[in-house]
Structures are given as C-alpha cells and as structure tokens.
PLY file of the C-alpha trace (Angstrom):
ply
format ascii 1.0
element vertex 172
property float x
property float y
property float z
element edge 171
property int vertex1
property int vertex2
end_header
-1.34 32.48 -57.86
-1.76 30.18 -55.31
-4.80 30.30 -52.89
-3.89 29.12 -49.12
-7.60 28.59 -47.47
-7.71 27.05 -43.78
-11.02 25.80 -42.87
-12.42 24.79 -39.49
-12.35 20.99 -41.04
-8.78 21.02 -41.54
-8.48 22.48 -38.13
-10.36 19.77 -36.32
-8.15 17.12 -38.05
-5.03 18.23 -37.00
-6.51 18.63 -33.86
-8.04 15.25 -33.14
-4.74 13.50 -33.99
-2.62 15.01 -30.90
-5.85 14.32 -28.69
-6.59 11.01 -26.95
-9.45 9.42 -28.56
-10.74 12.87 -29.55
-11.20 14.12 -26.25
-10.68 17.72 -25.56
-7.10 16.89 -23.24
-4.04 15.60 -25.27
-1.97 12.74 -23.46
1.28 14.61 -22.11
-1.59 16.45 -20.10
-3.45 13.41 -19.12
-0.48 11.69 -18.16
0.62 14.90 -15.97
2.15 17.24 -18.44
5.98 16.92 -16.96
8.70 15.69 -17.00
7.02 12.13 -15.70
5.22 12.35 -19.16
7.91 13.47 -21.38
9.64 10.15 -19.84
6.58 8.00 -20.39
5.90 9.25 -24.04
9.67 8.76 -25.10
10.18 12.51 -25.38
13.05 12.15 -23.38
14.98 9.54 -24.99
17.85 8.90 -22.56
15.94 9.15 -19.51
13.53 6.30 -21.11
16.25 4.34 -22.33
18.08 4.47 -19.40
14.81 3.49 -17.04
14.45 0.73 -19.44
17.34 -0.67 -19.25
17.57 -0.06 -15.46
14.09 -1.89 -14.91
15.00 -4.73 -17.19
18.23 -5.38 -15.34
16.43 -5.48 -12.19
13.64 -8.37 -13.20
16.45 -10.22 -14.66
17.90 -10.30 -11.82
15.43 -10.84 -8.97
12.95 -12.72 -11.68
15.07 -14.65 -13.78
18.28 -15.13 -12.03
16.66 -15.30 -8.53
18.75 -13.16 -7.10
18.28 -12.04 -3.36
17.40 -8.12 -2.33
20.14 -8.39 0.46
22.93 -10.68 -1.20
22.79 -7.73 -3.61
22.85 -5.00 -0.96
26.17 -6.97 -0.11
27.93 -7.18 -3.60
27.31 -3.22 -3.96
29.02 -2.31 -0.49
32.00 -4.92 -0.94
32.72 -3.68 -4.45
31.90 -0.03 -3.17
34.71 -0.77 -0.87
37.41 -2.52 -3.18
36.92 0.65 -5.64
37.52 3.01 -2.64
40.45 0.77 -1.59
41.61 0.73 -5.12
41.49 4.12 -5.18
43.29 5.25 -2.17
46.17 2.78 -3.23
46.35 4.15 -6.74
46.47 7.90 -4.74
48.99 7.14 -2.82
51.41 5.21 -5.49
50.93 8.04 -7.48
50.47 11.15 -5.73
47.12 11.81 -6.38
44.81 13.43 -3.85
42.37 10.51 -2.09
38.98 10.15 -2.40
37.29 13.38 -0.44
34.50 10.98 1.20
33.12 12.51 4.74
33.59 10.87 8.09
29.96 11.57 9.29
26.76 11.61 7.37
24.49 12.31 10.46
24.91 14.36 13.66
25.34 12.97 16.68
22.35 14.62 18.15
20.04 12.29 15.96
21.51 9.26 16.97
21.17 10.09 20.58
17.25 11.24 20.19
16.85 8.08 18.63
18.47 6.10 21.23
16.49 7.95 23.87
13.07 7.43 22.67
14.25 3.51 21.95
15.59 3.37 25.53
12.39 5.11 26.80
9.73 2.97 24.51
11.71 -0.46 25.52
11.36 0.26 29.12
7.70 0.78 28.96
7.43 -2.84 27.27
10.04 -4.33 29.61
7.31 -2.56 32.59
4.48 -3.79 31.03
5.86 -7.32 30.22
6.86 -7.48 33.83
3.63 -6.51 35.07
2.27 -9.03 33.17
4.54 -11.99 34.05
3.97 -10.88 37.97
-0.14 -11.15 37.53
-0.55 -7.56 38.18
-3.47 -7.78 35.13
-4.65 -11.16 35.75
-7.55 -10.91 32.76
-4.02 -9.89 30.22
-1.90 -12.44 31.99
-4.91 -15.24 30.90
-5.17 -13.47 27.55
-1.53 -13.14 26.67
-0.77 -16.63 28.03
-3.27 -17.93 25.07
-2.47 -15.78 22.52
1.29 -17.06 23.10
-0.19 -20.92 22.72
-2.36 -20.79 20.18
0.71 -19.03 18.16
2.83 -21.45 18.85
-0.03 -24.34 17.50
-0.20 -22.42 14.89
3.36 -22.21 13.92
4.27 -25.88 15.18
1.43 -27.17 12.87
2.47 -25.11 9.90
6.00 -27.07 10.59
4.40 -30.33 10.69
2.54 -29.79 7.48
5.72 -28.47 5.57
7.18 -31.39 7.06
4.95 -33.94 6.13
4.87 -32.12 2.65
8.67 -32.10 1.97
8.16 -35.85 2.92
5.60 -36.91 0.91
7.69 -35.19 -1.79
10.49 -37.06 -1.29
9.16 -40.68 -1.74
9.53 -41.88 -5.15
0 1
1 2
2 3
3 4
4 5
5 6
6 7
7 8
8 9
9 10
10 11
11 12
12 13
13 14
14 15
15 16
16 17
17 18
18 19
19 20
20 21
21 22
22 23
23 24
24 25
25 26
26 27
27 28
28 29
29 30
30 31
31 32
32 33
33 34
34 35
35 36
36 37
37 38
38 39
39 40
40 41
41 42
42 43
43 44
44 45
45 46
46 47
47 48
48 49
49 50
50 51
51 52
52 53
53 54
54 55
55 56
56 57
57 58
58 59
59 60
60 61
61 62
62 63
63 64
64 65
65 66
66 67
67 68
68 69
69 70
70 71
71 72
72 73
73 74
74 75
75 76
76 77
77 78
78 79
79 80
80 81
81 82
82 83
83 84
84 85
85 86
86 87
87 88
88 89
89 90
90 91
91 92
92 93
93 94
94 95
95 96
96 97
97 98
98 99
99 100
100 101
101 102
102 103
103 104
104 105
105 106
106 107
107 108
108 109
109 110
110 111
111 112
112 113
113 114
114 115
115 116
116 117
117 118
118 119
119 120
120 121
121 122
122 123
123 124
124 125
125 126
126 127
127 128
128 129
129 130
130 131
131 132
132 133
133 134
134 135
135 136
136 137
137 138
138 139
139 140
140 141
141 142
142 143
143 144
144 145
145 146
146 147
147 148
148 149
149 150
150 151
151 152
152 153
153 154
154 155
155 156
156 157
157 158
158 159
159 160
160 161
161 162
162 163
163 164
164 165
165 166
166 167
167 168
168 169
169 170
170 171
C-alpha cells in the first residue's frame, strides 16, 4: 500500500522553479506571455531558429562583410527580376501559365493627393524663398544670409580638416 501525500513544501518547490527568481510572475508572462515570448524562450523552435539565422546573416553581412543597405536593395530587385524573367521564359517554352503578378499596387488617387500636397507645400517654400531673396523680411533676409555662411564655414572647414587629415596620413 502505497501512501501518495502532497504537502504545501513540495508545492512551493515545484513552484519556485517555473518562477523568475521566486517571484510570484513566471517569465513567458514577464516577457509578454505570446507568441513574442514563446519565440524568445525557444518554445517555438523554427520561428527561433529561423530569426537566428536571419539576424546572423544580416551582421555578417553589414558587420563583417561591409556590405551596403542599398547595394543590397539592388541585388534583391535585379535577381527579383532575372527569376521573373526566368520564369516567364520557362512559361512560355513550355506552356505553363506566367507569373500572375499585378500591374498596380496603389491607386491612382494616392499618387495624385500626394502630388498635390507636394505641389502645394513646394510652392509655399518657392513663395517664401522668393520673398526672402526680394528683401520683403529684411530681419530673415540678414538671418538666413548668415545661417547660409556660417554653414558653409562650417562644412568648408570640416573639408579642410579631412583634408589635412588624409594628408598627414599619407606621408610616410
């Protein structure tokens, strides 16, 4: 005859080893209790491989390699086009259907609300820039007039220092 007592002890054990430092929370909910946790706890195996993987591509690249943000922009739309070429080539040789890719992501009407309120906001500058230039606002002619000098001090002497930099660099 076997006896199976539970005490509170027991209890409090169990309890204390899903908790975070023995607090009364465990750490899926401290972390958020979703899916972000599941991910960050390794619940989720392929998700957290996958991220892993995915993140550790990415600093080799940009970190290690030194690859550029935009260079790679580029690769991914030329090859994004060969594979579409490819495709439609392969469709036609052998009678497949083509590649069902649409003709317009946006609506025209966004485009030309955009282009309005550009074409509206750029003529207020160009106004305001031409009041300026004409002395209309003498005080923001003066002020604009310095602002434009002491940038380009500011930039000319950050050239001159690079300059002299690259220079002294270069004598061996």
């Amino acid at each position: 005859m076997s006896h199976n007592y539970s005490s509170d002890s027991d209890d409090e054990i169990i309890s204390k080893g899903k908790k975070l430092f023995g607090r009364q929370r465990s750490i899926h909910d401290v972390l958020g209790g979703g899916k972000v946790a599941d991910v960050l706890l390794w619940k989720n195996i392929n998700v957290s491989a996958a991220l892993t993987i995915g993140m550790s591509i990415i600093w080799f690249l940009f970190e290690v390699v030194e690859y550029n943000f935009v260079t790679l922009l580029c690769h991914i739309s030329i090859t994004a086009m060969l594979v579409v070429f490819i495709w439609c080539t392969l469709a036609d040789f052998f009678n497949w259907s083509p590649p069902k890719i649409p003709r317009s992501i946006f609506d025209g009407q966004a485009f030309q609300e955009f282009g309005s309120s550009f074409h509206e906001r750029f003529n207020q500058a160009l106004s305001k820039l031409l009041d300026i230039a004409y002395g209309k606002d003498p005080v923001l002619f003066i002020l604009v007039f310095f602002a434009s000098k002491h940038s380009h001090f500011c930039i000319t002497d950050t050239k001159q220092k690079s300059t002299s930099l690259l220079a002294g660099y270069s004598d061996n």
